[in-house]
N, C-alpha and C positions, 0 to 999 in steps of 0.2 A: 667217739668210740674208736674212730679209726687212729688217731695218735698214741691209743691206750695200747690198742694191738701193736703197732709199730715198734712202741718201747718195749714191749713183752716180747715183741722177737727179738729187738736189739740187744736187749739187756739178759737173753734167752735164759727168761723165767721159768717159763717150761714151755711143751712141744706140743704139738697141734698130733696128735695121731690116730690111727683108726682103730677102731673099740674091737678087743679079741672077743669073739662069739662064749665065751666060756665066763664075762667079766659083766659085772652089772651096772647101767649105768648112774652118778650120781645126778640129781637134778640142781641146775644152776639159772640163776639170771642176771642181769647187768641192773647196778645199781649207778643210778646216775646222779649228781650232784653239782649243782654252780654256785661259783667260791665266786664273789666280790671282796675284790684286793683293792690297796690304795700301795700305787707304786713308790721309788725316791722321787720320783718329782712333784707326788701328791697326785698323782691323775688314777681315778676311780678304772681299775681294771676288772672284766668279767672272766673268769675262766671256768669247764667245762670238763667236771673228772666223773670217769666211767671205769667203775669196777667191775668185775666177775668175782660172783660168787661162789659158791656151791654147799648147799645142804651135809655137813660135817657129821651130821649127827644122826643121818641114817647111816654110818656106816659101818658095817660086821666086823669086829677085831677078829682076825685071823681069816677074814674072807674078805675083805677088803683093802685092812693092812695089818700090818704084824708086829710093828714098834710104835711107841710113842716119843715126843721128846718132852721132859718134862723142865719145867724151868725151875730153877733154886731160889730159894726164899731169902727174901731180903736179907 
């Protein structure tokens, strides 16, 4: 989880900030997951990936957010 954090500020996905009293909060948890890889030289590697999530689908269009982006059809 801590490497997960580290590229999230590196790569500054978004920002760590403090919740304005007027804003509601969404609920989120860390999903975790270990990938068993086989490298180039054939040696069996374990790695260790940790998302944050957050609950998408409580949230109130035009009280939470105001646009969508919508993706184009094949």
């Amino acid at each position: 989880m801590d490497e997960e954090m580290k590229a999230i500020c590196i790569n500054k996905t978004w920002r760590l900030m403090d919740c304005p009293a007027s804003q509601r909060v969404l609920k989120g948890k860390w999903v975790y997951k270990v990938k068993n890889e086989v490298d180039r030289n054939g040696n069996n590697t374990t790695r260790h990936e940790a998302r944050l999530c957050f609950m998408g689908s409580r949230q109130i269009k035009g009280l939470d957010f105001n646009e969508t982006l919508l993706s184009s059809a094949w």
